[in-house]
C-alpha positions as CSV (number, residue, x, y, z in Angstrom):
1,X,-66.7,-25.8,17.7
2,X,-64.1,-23.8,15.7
3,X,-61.6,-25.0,14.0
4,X,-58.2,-23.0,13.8
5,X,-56.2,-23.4,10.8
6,X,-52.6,-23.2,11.5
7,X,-49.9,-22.1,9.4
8,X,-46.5,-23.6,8.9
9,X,-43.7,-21.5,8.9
10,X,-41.6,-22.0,6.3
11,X,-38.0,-20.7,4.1
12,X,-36.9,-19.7,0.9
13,X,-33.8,-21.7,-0.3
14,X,-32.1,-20.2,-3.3
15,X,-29.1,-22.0,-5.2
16,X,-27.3,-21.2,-8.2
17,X,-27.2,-24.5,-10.2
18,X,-26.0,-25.0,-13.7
19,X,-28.9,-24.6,-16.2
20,X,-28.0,-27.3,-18.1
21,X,-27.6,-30.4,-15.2
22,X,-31.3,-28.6,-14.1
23,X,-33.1,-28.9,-17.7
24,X,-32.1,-32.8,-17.3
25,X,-33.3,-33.3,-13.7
26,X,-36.4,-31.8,-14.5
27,X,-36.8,-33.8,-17.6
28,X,-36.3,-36.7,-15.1
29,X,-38.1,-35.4,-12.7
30,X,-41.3,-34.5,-14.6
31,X,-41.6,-38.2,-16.3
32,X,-42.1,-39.6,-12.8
33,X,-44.2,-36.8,-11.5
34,X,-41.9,-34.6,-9.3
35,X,-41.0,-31.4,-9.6
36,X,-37.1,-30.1,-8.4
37,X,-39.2,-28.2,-5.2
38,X,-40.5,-32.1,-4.3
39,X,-36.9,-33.6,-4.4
40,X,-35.5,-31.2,-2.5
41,X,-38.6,-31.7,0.4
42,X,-38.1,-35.5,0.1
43,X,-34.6,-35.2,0.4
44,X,-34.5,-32.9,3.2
45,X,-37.4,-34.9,5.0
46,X,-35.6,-38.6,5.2
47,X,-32.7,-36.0,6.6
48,X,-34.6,-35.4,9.1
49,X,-36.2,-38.7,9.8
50,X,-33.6,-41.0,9.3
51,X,-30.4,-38.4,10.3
52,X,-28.9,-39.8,7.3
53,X,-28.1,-38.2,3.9
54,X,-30.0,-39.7,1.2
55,X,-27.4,-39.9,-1.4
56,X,-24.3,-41.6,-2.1
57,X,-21.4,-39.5,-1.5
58,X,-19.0,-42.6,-2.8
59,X,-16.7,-40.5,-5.9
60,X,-13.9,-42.5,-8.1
61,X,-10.4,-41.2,-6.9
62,X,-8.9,-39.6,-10.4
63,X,-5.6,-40.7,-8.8
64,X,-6.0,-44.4,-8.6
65,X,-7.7,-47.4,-9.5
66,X,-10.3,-48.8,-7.2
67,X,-7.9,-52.0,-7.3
68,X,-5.0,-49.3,-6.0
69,X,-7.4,-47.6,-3.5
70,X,-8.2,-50.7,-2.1
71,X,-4.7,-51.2,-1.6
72,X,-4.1,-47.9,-0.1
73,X,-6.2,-48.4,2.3
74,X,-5.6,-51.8,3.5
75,X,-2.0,-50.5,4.1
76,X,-3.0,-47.5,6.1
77,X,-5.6,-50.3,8.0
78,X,-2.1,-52.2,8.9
79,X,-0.6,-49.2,9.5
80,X,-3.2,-48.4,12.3
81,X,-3.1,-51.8,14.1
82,X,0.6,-51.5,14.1
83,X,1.5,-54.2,11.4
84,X,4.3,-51.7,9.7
85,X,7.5,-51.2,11.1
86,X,9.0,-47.6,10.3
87,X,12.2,-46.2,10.3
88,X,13.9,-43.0,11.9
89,X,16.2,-42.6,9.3
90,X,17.2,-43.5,5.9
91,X,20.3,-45.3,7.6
92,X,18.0,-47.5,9.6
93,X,16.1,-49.0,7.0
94,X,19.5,-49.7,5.1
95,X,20.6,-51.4,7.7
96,X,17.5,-53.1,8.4
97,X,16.9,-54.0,4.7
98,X,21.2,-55.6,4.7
99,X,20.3,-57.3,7.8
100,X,17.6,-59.6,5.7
């Protein structure tokens, strides 16, 4: 019996990256045993596996507070169900707003 070795295909992905943010991921990296080509394979594997990204893509709005963004989108929640009533016209919500 023979046994035939088979050989993966596989790609060369390049990125320009910032040196400095690299030196201190592969400080990281290195004290747990990884190198930057293992993240990157990990990463890209629970991609595949799971379909999901394996990071948090959550950023802080430099606009508002999360207390404000909350707020923000509650409003456009209400907004979408229908609980705001909007105007045509500048004249319309003056008369609405004398009418209280």
């Amino acid at each position: 019996m023979s046994s035939i070795n088979t050989i993966k295909k596989t790609k060369v992905i390049q990125t320009r990256l910032d040196a400095d943010i690299v030196d201190k991921a592969d400080e990281i990296l290195d004290y747990i045993g990884l190198t930057t080509t293992d993240l990157i394979r990990l990463m890209l594997k629970k991609l595949v596996n799971t379909g999901q990204i394996p990071i948090s893509l959550e950023y802080e709005n430099p606009y508002f507070t999360k207390e404000q963004s909350k707020i923000v989108d509650e409003s456009l929640a209400d907004v979408e169900k229908g609980k705001v009533r909007g105007f045509e016209s500048i004249e319309e919500l003056n008369s609405f707003v004398d009418g209280l």
